[in-house]
C-alpha positions in Angstrom: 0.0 0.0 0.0 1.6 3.3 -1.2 0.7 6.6 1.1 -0.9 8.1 -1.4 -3.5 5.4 -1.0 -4.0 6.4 2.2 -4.0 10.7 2.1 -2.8 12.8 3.7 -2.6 13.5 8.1 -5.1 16.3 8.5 -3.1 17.1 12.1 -0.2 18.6 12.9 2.9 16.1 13.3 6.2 16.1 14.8 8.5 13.2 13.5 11.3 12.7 15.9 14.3 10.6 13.9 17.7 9.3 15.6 20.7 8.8 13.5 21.6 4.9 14.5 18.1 4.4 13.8 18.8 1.0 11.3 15.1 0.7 10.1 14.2 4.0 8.9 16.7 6.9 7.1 16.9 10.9 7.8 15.3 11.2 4.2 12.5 8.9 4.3 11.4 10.9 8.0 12.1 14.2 6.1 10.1 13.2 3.1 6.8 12.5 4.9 6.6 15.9 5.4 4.9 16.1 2.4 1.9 14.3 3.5 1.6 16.5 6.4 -1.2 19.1 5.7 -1.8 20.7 9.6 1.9 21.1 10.1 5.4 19.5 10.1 8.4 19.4 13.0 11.0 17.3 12.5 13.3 16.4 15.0 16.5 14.6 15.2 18.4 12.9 18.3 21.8 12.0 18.0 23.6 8.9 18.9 20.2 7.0 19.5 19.3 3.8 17.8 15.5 2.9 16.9 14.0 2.7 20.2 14.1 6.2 21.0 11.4 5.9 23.9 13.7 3.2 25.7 17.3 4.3 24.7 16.7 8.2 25.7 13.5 8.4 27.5 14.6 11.8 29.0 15.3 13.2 25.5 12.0 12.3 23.9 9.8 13.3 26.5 11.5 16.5 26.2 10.7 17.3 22.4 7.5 15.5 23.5 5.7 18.5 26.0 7.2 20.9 24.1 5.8 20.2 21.1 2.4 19.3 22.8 2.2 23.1 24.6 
């Protein structure tokens, strides 16, 4: 199923990418930007593999409640 198949998010998004994330790349995060009609933030963490909510808790919840305010 390609994204277009699905449309586009009607509400604002924050995508939060890390860079020893193995399973997804900076430029696929990036490009979903484009399906993001309420508003994009993009994020990026350093030094944190794919787990971000269980390698750096502290970090994400961070970008977390400041986004949500």
């Amino acid at each position: 199923m390609l994204s277009s198949d699905i449309g586009d998010v009607t509400a604002p998004v924050m995508g939060i990418w890390s860079t020893r994330d193995t399973a997804l790349t900076e430029q696929q995060m990036v490009n979903s930007a484009q399906f993001c009609k309420a508003g994009w933030r993009y994020q990026r963490i350093d030094n944190v593999g794919h787990w971000v909510p269980l390698e750096a808790p502290e970090r994400l919840n961070h970008l977390l409640i400041d986004y949500l305010r």
